[in-house]
VOKE-614125 format. One record per residue (C-alpha): residue number from 1; residue in one letter; x, y, z. Coordinates in pm, whole numbers. Example, Ala and Ser with C-alpha at 12.3 -4.5 7.8 and 13.67 -1.06 7.14 Angstrom:
BEGIN
(site 1; "A"; (1230; -450; 780));
(site 2; "S"; (1367; -106; 714));
END
This chain:
BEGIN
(site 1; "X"; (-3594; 3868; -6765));
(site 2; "X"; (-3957; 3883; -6837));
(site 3; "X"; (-4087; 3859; -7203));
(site 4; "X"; (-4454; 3905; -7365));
(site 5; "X"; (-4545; 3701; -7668));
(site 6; "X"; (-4911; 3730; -7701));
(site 7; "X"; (-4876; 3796; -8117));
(site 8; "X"; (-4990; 3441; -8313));
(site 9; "X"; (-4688; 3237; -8428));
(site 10; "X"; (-4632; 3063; -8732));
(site 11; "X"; (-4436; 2820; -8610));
(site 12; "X"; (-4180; 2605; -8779));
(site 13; "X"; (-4373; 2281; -8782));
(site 14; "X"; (-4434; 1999; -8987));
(site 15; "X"; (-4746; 1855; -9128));
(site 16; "X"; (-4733; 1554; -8920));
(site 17; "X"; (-4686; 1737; -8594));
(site 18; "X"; (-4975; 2014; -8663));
(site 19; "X"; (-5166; 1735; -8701));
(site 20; "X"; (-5072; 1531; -8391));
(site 21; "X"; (-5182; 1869; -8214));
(site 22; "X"; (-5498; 1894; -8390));
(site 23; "X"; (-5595; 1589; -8338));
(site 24; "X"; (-5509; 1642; -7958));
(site 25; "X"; (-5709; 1968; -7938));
(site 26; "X"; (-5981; 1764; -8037));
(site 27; "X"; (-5980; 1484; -7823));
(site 28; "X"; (-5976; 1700; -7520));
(site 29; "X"; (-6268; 1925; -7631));
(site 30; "X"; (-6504; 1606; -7685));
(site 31; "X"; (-6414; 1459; -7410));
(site 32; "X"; (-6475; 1666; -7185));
(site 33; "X"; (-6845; 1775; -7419));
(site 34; "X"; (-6918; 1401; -7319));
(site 35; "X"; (-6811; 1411; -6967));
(site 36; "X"; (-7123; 1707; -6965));
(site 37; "X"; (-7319; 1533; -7116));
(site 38; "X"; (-7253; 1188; -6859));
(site 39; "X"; (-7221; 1406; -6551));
(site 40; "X"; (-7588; 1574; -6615));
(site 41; "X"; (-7775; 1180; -6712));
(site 42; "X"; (-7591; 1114; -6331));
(site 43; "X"; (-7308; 913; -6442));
(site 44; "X"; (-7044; 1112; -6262));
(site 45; "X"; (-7120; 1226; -5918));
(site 46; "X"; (-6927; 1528; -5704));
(site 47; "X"; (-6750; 1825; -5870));
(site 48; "X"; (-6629; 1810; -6212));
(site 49; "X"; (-6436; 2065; -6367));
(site 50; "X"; (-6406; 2129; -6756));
(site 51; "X"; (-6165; 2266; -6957));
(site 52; "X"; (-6318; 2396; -7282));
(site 53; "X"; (-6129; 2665; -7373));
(site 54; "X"; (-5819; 2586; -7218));
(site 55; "X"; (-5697; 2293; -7436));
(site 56; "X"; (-5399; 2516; -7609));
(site 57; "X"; (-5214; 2515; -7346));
(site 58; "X"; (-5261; 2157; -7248));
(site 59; "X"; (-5131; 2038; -7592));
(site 60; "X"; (-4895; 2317; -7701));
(site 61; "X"; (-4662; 2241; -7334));
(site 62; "X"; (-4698; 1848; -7281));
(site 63; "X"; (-4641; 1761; -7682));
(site 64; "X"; (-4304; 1879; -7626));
(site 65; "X"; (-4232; 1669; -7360));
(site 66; "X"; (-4076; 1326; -7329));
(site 67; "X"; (-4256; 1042; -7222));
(site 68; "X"; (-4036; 973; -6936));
(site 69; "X"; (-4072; 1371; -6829));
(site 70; "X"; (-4343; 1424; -6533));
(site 71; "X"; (-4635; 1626; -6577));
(site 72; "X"; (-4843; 1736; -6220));
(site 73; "X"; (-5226; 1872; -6283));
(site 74; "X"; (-5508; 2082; -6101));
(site 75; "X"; (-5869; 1986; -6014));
(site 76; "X"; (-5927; 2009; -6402));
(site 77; "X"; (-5707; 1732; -6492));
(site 78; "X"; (-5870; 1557; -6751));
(site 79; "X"; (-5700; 1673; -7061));
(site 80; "X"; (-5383; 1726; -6924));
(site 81; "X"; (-5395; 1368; -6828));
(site 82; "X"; (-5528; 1290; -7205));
(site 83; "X"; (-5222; 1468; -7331));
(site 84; "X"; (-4984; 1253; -7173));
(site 85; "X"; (-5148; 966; -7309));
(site 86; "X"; (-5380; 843; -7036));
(site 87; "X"; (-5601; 668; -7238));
(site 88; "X"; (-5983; 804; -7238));
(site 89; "X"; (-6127; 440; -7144));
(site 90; "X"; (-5931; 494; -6829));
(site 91; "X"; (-6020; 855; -6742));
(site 92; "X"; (-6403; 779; -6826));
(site 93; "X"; (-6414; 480; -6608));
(site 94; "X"; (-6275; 685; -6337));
(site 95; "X"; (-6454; 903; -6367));
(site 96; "X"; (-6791; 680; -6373));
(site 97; "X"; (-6597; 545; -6042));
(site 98; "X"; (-6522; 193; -6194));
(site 99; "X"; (-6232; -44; -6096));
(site 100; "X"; (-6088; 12; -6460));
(site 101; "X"; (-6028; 394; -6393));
(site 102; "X"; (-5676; 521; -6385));
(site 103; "X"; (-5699; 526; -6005));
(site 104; "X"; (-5884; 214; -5978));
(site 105; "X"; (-6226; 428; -5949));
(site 106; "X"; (-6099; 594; -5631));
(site 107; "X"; (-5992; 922; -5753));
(site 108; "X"; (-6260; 1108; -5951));
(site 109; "X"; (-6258; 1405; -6128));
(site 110; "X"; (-5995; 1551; -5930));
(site 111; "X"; (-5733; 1260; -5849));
(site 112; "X"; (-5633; 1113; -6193));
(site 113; "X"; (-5304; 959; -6182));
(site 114; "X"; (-5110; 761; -6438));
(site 115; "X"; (-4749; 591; -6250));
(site 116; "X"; (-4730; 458; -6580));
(site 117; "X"; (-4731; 820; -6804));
(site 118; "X"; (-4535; 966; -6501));
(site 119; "X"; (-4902; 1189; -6441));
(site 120; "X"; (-4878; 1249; -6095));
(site 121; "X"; (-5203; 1340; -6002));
(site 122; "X"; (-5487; 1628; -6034));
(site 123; "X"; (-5520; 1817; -5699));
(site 124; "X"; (-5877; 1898; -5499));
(site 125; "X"; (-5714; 2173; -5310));
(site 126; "X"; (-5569; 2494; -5506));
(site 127; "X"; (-5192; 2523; -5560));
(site 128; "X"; (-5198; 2217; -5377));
(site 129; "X"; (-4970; 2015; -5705));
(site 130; "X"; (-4661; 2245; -5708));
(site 131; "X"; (-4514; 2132; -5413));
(site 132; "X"; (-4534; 1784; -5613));
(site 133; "X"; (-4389; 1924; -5901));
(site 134; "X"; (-4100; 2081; -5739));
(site 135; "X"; (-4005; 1746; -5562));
(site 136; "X"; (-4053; 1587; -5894));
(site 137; "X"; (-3753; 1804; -6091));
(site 138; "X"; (-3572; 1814; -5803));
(site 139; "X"; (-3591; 1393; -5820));
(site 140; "X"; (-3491; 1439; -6168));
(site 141; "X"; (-3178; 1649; -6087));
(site 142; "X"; (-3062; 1463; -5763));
(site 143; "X"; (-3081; 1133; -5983));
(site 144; "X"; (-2873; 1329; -6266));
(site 145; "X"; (-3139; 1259; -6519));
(site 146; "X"; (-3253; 1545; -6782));
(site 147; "X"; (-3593; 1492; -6714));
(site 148; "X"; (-3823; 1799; -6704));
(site 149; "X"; (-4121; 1841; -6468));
(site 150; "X"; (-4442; 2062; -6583));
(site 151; "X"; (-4690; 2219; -6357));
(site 152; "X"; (-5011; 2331; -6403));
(site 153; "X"; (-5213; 2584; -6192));
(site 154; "X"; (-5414; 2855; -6217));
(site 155; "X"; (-5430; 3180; -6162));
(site 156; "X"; (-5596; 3203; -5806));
(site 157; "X"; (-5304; 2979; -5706));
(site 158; "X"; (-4987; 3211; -5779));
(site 159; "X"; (-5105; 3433; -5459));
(site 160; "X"; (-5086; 3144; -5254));
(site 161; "X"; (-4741; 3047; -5062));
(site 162; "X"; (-4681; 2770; -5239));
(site 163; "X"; (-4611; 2922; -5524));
(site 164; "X"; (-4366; 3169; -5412));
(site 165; "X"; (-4195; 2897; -5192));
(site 166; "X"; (-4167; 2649; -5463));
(site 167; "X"; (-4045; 2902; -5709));
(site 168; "X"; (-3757; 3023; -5452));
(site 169; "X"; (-3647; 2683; -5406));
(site 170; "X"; (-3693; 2576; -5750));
(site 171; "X"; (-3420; 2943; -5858));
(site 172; "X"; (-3220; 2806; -5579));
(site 173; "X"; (-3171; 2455; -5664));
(site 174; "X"; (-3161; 2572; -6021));
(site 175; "X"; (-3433; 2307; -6096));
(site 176; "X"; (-3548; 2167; -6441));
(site 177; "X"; (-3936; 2254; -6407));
(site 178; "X"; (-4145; 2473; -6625));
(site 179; "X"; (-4428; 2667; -6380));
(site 180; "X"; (-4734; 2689; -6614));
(site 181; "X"; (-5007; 2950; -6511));
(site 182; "X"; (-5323; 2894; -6704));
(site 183; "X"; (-5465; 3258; -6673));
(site 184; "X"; (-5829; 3179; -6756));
(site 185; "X"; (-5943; 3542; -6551));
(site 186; "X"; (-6138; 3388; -6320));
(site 187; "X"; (-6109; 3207; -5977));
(site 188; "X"; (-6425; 3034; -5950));
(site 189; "X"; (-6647; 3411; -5957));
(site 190; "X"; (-6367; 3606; -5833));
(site 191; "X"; (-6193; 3817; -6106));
(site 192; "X"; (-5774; 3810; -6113));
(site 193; "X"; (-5786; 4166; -6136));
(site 194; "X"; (-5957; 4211; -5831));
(site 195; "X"; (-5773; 3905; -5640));
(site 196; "X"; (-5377; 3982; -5723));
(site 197; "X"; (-5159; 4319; -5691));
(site 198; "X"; (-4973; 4188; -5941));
(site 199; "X"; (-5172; 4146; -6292));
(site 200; "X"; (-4943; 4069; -6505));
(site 201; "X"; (-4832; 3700; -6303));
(site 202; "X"; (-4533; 3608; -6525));
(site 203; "X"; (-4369; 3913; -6386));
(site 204; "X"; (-4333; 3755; -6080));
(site 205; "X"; (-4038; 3564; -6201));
(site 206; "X"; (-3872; 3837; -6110));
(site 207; "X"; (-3871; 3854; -5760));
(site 208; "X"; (-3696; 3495; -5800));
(site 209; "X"; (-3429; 3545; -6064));
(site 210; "X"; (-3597; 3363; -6309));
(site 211; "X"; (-3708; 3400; -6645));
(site 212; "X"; (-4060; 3471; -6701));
(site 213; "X"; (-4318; 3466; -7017));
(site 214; "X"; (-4648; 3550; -7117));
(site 215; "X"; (-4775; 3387; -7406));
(site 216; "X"; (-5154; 3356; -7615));
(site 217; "X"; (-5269; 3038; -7445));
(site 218; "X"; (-5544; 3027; -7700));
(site 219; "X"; (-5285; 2965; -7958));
(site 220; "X"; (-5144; 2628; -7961));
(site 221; "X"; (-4838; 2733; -8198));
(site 222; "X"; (-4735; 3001; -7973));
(site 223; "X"; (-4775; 2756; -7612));
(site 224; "X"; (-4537; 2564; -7872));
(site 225; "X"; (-4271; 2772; -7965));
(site 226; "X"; (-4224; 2897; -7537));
(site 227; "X"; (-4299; 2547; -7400));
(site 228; "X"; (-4002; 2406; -7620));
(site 229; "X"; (-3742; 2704; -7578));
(site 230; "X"; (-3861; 2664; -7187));
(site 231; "X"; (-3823; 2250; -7206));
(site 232; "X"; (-3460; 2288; -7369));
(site 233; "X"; (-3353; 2525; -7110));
(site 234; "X"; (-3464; 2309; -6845));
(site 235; "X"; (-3279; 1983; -6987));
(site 236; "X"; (-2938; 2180; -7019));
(site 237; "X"; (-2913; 2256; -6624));
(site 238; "X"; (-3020; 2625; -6697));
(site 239; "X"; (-3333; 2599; -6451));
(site 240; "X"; (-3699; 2682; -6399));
(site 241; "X"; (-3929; 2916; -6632));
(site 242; "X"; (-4260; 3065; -6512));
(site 243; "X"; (-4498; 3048; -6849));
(site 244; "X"; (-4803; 3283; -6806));
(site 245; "X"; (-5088; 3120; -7046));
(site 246; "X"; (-5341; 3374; -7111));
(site 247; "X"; (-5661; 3162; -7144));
(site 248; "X"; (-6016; 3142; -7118));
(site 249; "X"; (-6273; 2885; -6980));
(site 250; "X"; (-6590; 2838; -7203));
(site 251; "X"; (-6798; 2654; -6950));
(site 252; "X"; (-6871; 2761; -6573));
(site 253; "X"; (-6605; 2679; -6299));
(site 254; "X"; (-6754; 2331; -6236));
(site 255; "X"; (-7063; 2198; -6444));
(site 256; "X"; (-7246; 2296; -6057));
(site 257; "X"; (-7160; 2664; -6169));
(site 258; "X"; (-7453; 2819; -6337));
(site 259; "X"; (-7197; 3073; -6444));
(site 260; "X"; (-7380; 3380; -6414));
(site 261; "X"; (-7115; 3636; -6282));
(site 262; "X"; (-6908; 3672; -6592));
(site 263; "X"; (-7029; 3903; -6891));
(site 264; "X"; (-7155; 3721; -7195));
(site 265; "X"; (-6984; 4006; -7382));
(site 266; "X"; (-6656; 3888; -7247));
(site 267; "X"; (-6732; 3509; -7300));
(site 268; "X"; (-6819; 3577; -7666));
(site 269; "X"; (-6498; 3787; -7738));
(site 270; "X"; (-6307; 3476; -7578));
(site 271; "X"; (-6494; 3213; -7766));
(site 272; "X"; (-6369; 3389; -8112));
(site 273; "X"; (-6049; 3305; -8030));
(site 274; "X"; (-6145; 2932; -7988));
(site 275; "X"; (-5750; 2708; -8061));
(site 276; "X"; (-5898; 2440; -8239));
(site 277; "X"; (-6026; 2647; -8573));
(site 278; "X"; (-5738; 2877; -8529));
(site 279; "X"; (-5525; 2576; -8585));
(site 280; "X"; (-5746; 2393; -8800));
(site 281; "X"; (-5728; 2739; -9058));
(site 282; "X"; (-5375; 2750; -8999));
(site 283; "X"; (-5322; 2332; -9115));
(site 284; "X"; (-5556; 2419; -9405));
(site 285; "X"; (-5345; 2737; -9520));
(site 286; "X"; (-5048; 2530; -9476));
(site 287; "X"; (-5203; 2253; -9720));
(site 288; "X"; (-5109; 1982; -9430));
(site 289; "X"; (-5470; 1890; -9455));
(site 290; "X"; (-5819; 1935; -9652));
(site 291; "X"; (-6127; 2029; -9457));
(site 292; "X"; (-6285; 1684; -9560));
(site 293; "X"; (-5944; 1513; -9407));
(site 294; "X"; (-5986; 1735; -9095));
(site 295; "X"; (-6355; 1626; -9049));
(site 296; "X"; (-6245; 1268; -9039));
(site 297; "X"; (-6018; 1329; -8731));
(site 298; "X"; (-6340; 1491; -8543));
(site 299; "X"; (-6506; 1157; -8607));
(site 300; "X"; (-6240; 924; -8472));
(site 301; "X"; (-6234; 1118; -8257));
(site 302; "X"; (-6579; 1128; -8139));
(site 303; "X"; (-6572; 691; -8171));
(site 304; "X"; (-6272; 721; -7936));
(site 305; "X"; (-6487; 906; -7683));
(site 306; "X"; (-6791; 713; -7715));
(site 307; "X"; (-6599; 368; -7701));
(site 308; "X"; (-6474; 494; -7359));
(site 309; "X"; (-6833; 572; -7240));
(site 310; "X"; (-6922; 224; -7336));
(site 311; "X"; (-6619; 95; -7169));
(site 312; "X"; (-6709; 258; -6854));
(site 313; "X"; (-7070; 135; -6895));
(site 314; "X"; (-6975; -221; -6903));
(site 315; "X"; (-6672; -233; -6601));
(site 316; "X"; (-6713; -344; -6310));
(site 317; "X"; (-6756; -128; -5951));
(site 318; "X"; (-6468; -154; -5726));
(site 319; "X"; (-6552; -495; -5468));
(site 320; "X"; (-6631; -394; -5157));
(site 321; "X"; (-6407; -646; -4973));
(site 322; "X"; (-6081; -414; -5120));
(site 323; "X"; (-6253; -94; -4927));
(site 324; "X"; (-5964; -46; -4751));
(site 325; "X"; (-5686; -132; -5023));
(site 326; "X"; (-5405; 80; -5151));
(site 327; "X"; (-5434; 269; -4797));
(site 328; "X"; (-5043; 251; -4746));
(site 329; "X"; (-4780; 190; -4998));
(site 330; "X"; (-4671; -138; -4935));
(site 331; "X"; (-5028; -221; -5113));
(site 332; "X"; (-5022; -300; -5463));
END
């Protein structure tokens, strides 16, 4: 049942969408430039996790999904939660620890939530969101919905039990989730190689019944074409998919990592195959969009960003007499 689509894909997509995916590639990869740039002038305090690199995957899955579908993150949340349509005003402030941050400043880096964009959280601990996930879709399915849920994690977390509990029950309950592995090579300094006795983690679908797919998660088109045959499947009652991304982080594990351990040889191979001008050559070749049109995105863009910087600037801090506030859930 397992399948290996690592080969680019010229996708069957209109102008308007490429674009809409573009401009999403985008918006993660300066945030998350400014979010370096905030965290080392001391606006952001504790660990903070990029995800240059990884934005592909981010895009190509959640674009596909409904609004009203749930979508459950990792400790590097931002983007995902960007994709869903957390607004970056709200992430920045969080992450600044302000009252207007999508978790009211309490959260950081790691715990950005949206009830609103059904973004149930980014997790501190590893593998620690699947569980979440798996309750999610199995909501969806005991309330007879057709909603789909989407899980993030990676690769350090598909040798932990989570995983293989959550995909057991997930084959047994015949659940509508699609189990996303972004495969960046590296937990922290330890190399997957060296950390699983399975490589190849999409083949682990087997052991479970289910089908399983490894696809060029540096290729936005291709994350596309598998997130929406993965998406349908799950909406028509046919169950969970396990989606290996193969990926790459450009930054170090947190902006704390000096990231010395990996091989510049390796980073600079990886950094060729950069998403955003692999799609932006693609949109061009199409003729869905001139360079100088293209350029014009990256500066909205870039005014989006720094209007949530200056956002986050001017909220407030969280008052100290709601300290203990939103402890239980009978609080707003």
């Amino acid at each position: 049942m397992v399948q290996e689509r690592l080969a680019p894909t010229q996708a069957d997509i209109e102008g308007a969408e490429a674009l809409v995916l573009y401009r999403d590639l985008v918006l993660g990869r300066t945030f998350e430039d400014m979010c370096a740039q905030m965290y080392y002038r001391g606006k952001m305090f504790g660990f903070v996790h990029l995800y240059n690199g990884q934005e592909a995957v981010s895009t190509g899955v959640i674009k596909q999904l409904r609004p009203d579908d749930y979508v459950t993150s990792t400790y590097r949340d931002h983007v995902h939660a960007l994709s869903t349509g957390v607004s970056a005003r709200s992430i920045m402030a969080e992450l600044f620890g302000k009252a207007t941050g999508c978790s009211k400043g309490r959260g950081g880096s790691m715990h950005l939530f949206s009830a609103e964009k059904n973004f149930l959280g980014g997790y501190a601990f590893v593998a620690e969101g699947i569980p979440v996930a798996t309750g999610a879709a199995f909501s969806g399915k005991y309330r007879g919905t057709d909603q789909v849920s989407a899980c993030f994690f990676g690769d350090g977390a598909t040798n932990n039990g989570q995983f293989f509990e959550c995909l057991n029950m997930a084959a047994l309950w015949n659940l509508p989730i699609l189990y996303v592995v972004e495969n960046n090579l590296w937990s922290i300094g330890m190399h997957h190689p060296r950390a699983s006795s399975v490589v190849d983690i999409y083949r682990k679908a087997d052991a479970f019944g289910l089908p399983g797919v490894k696809v060029d998660g540096m290729d936005v088109l291709a994350v596309r074409a598998v997130a929406r045959e993965a998406i349908a499947r799950a909406r028509a009652g046919e169950g969970p998919t396990l989606i290996e991304c193969t990926t790459y982080r450009f930054r170090g594990h947190s902006l704390a990592d000096p990231d010395e351990l990996r091989d510049p040889a390796e980073k600079e191979f990886w950094r060729k195959q950069d998403p955003i001008p692999r799609l932006a050559e693609f949109i061009r070749e199409q003729g869905f969009a001139t360079i100088d049109e293209l350029k014009a995105i990256d500066r909205q863009i870039r005014e989006e960003v720094e209007d949530a910087v200056q956002f986050a600037e001017d909220s407030p801090e969280p008052p100290l007499d709601e300290l203990y506030r939103f402890q239980f859930a009978e609080d707003e």
